[in-house]
C-alpha positions, 0 to 999 in steps of 0.5 A, spaced: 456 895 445 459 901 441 456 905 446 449 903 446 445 903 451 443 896 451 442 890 456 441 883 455 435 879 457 434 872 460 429 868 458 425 869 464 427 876 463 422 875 456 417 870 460 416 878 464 416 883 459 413 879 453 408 873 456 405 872 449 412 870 446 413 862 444 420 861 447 420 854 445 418 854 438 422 852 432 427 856 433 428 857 441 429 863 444 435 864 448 434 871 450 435 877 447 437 884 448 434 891 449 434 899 449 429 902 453 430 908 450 427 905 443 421 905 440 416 908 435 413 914 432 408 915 427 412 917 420 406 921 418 405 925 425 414 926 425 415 929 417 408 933 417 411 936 424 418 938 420 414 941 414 410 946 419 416 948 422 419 948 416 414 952 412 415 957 419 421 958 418 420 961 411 421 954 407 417 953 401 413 947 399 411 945 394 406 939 393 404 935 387 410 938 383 413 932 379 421 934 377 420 931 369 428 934 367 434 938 369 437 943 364 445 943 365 450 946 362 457 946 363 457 940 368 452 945 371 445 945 374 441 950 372 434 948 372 429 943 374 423 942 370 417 940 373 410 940 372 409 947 374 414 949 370 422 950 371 425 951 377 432 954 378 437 956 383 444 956 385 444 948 389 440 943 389 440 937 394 436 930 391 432 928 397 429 923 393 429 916 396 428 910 392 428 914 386 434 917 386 438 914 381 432 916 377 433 923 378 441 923 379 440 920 370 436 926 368 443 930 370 447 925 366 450 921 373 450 914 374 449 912 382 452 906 385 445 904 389 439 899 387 432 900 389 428 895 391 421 895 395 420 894 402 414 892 405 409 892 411 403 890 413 396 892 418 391 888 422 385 890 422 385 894 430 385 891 437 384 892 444 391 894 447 395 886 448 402 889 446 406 895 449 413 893 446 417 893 440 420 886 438 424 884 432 428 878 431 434 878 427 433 870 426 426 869 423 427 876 421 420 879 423 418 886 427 412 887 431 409 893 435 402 896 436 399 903 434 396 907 438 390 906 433 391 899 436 392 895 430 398 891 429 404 893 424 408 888 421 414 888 417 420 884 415 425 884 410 426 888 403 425 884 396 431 881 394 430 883 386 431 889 384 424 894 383 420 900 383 413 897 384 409 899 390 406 893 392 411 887 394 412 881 393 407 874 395 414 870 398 415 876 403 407 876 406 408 868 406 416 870 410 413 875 415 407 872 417 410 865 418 416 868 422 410 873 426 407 866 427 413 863 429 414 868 435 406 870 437 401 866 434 396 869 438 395 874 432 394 868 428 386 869 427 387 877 425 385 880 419 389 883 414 387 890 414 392 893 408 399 892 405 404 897 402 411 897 399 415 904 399 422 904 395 428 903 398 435 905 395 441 901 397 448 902 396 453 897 394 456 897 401 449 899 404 452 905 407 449 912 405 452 916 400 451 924 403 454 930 400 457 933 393 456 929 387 461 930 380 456 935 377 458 942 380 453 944 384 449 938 385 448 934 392 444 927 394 443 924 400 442 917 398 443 910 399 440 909 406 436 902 405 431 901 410 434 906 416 433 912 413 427 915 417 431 914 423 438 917 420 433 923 416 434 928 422 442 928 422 442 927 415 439 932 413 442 937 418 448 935 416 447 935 408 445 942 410 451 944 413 455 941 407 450 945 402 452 952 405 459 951 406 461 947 400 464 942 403 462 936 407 460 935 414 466 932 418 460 926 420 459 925 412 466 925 410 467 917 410 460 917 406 462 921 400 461 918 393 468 917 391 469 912 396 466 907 390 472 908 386 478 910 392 474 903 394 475 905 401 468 902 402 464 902 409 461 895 409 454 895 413 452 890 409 451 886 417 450 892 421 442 891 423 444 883 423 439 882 418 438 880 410 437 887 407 
């Protein structure tokens, strides 16, 4: 499907590659799809590897340096203010994430994207017992092993609106109870941690990557709960449009304008979830 690498499975395909899945629960399970090529990295592992080679190749990077404003001038930036004193340059891109809209307002421009927090959550460790990555549209859970052997659960975003780091109880209760639904051989784990990291949706839950009104000012942005699996492409082709001045031909149909041409690209089903 759309190119995909993906096949189904049976239920008696299931029954062999995840023997600890409940087929006959409330929700029967009828089969499923796969993508051998799917799987995991650890995120801290993959952006500490980008910032090596980075750093190899001349970048600079610079920690605990908290922008608190833009100086502009004739819709122009000129400068970032930060805690480390005011940085300037010819361009600037807001790779931000979750809070771009906060950022894009310090140069006077309104984003059409909502933040909201997304949540996961770690058992404490366990030997190996599960060597898969399963995720279920309909109960909405996803469920892997890390290779510090603890579990790793996570589900969908909060429905409201919020830059708070620490989620919501409705989505603990939501999760487990799908994770349980599916697997209850985790029902007796402990609960190690939980995080929530802001993601910011755009209005037709596509990524706005490219140009901005404010001349020589860039944003990537909008990319919801995909992003870490966009990033690699994003940030090569907002590179490319940052020194050619102009977009990418993959990021034309991305482009800020499109919320008022309304040729708007609705994803809003694309991962068969409620985000």
């Amino acid at each position: 499907m759309n190119g995909i690498d993906s096949r189904i499975l049976s239920r008696g395909d299931l029954e062999k590659r995840v023997p600890q899945l409940r087929l006959d629960g409330r929700y029967p399970v009828h089969g499923g799809f796969i993508q051998e090529r799917g799987g995991t990295t650890r995120h801290d592992a993959v952006a500490w590897a980008y910032a090596r080679r980075a750093s190899a190749l001349g970048v600079d990077l610079v920690q605990q340096c908290e922008v608190r404003g833009m100086q502009t001038t004739d819709n122009r930036v000129m400068a970032v203010e930060t805690t480390r004193g005011a940085i300037t340059a010819d361009r600037f891109a807001l790779c931000v994430a979750g809070h771009s809209s906060q950022l894009a307002a310090m140069a006077g421009l309104r984003l059409p994207v909502t933040s909201i927090p997304l949540q996961a959550f770690v058992t404490e460790p366990v030997r190996p017992v599960f060597d898969t990555v399963m995720m279920s549209a309909k109960v909405h859970v996803y469920v892997a092993q890390s290779d510090r052997g603890e579990i790793v659960v996570g589900a969908g975003a909060d429905l409201y609106p919020s830059f708070a780091q620490r989620g919501s109880l409705d989505i603990h209760r939501d999760a487990f109870s799908a994770l349980l639904e599916l697997l209850p051989m985790f029902g007796r784990l402990r609960l190690m941690r939980h995080w929530a990291g802001i993601c910011d949706m755009a209005y037709d839950v596509s990524p706005i990557v490219g140009p901005t009104p404010v001349e020589n000012l860039y944003v990537s942005t909008g990319w919801g709960t995909g992003g870490y699996k966009a990033i690699p492409a994003g940030g090569d082709t907002l590179a490319w449009t940052i020194v050619n001045g102009r977009p990418h031909d993959l990021l034309r149909p991305f482009q800020l304008d499109r919320f008022r041409s309304g040729r708007l690209v609705d994803e809003g089903a694309a991962s068969g979830v409620a985000h």
